[in-house]
N, C-alpha and C positions, 0 to 999 in steps of 0.2 A: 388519495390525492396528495400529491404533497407542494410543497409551499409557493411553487411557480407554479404549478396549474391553478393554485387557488387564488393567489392575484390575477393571472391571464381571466380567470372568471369573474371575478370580480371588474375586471377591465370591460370583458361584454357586458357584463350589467351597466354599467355605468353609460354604454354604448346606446342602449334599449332605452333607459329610464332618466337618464341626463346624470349631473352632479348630486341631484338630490331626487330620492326617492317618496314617499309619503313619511317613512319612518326613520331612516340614515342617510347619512352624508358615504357615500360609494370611497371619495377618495380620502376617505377618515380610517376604511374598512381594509382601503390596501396599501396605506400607511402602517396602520399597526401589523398589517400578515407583511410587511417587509421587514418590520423586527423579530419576527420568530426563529429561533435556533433552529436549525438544522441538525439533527445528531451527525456525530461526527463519524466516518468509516474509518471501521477496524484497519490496521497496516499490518499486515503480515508481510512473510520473504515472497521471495520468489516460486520457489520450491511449493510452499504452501499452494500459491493462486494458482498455480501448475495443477496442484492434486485439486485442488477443489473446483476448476473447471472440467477436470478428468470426470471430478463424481460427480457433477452433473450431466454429465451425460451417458452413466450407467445406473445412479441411485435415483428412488422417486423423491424423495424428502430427505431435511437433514438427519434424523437418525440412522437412514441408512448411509450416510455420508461416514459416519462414525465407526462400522464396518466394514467399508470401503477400504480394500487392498493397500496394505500398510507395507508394502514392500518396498516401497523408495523408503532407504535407509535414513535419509535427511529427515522426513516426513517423522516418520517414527521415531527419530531421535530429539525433533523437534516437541512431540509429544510427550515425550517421558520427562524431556528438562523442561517446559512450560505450564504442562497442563492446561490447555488453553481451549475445553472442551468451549466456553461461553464464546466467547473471540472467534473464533469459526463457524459457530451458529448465526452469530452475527455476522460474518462476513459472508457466509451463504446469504443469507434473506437480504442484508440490505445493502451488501455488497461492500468492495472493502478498497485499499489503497494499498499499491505493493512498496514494501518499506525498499527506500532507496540503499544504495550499495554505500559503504564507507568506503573512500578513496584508500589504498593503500597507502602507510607511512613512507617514507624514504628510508628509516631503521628495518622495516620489514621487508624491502627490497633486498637491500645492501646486507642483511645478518647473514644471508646463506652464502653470498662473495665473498664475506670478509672474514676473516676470522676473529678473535678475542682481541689481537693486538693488529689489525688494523692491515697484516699483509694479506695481498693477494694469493686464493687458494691456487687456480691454475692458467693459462693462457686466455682458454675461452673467456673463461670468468675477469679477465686483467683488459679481454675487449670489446665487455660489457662493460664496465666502471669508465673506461675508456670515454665510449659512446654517454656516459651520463655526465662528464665529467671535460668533454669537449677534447680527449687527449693528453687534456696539463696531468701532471703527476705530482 
């Protein structure tokens, strides 16, 4: 059960039995389950939530999740630089949040346009910067 069912319960009791019961106060009971944390879900990429909805639907549990065709190169590459065997067990069972994208810089656009001192490499490229840049020169 987790914490909105358990108030929603607590709410039909309250429904059945009034505000007071013989032994508690009902909206004392779903005061406090409205301060309980929540654990928070794992965020992994995209990539990840990809393979891991893939191994759900050819693995029975997470350890065979962990056997589970390692052939998307991302996946596997993701594993070797993270080691995030706990972080995907968790995001199997309790599910997870896909980590959002960083916007590209405007330096990361422009470094393959441009070169070290700032000239333009060739036409295409001079009507892309163009288009970014409104035409001024």
């Amino acid at each position: 059960m987790n914490k909105q069912e358990f108030i929603e319960r607590m709410k039909s009791l309250k429904n059945i039995f009034g505000n007071k019961s013989e032994y508690i106060k009902i909206d004392a009971v779903i005061e406090l389950a409205s301060e309980l944390d929540e654990p928070q879900k794992p965020v992994v990429p995209q990539f990840v939530a990809d393979w891991i909805e893939e191994g759900k639907k050819h693995c029975k549990d997470v350890s065979d999740l962990f056997d589970f065709d390692f052939t998307n190169e991302d996946v596997g590459n993701w594993f070797l630089q993270e080691k995030p065997f706990d972080l995907v067990a968790r995001a199997w069972l309790d599910g997870y949040t896909v980590e959002k994208e960083k916007p590209a810089l405007m330096n990361d656009i422009m470094a393959p346009i441009l070169n070290y001192k700032n000239k333009i490499i060739d036409t295409e490229q001079q009507n892309i910067v163009n288009s970014f840049i409104g035409g001024a020169r």
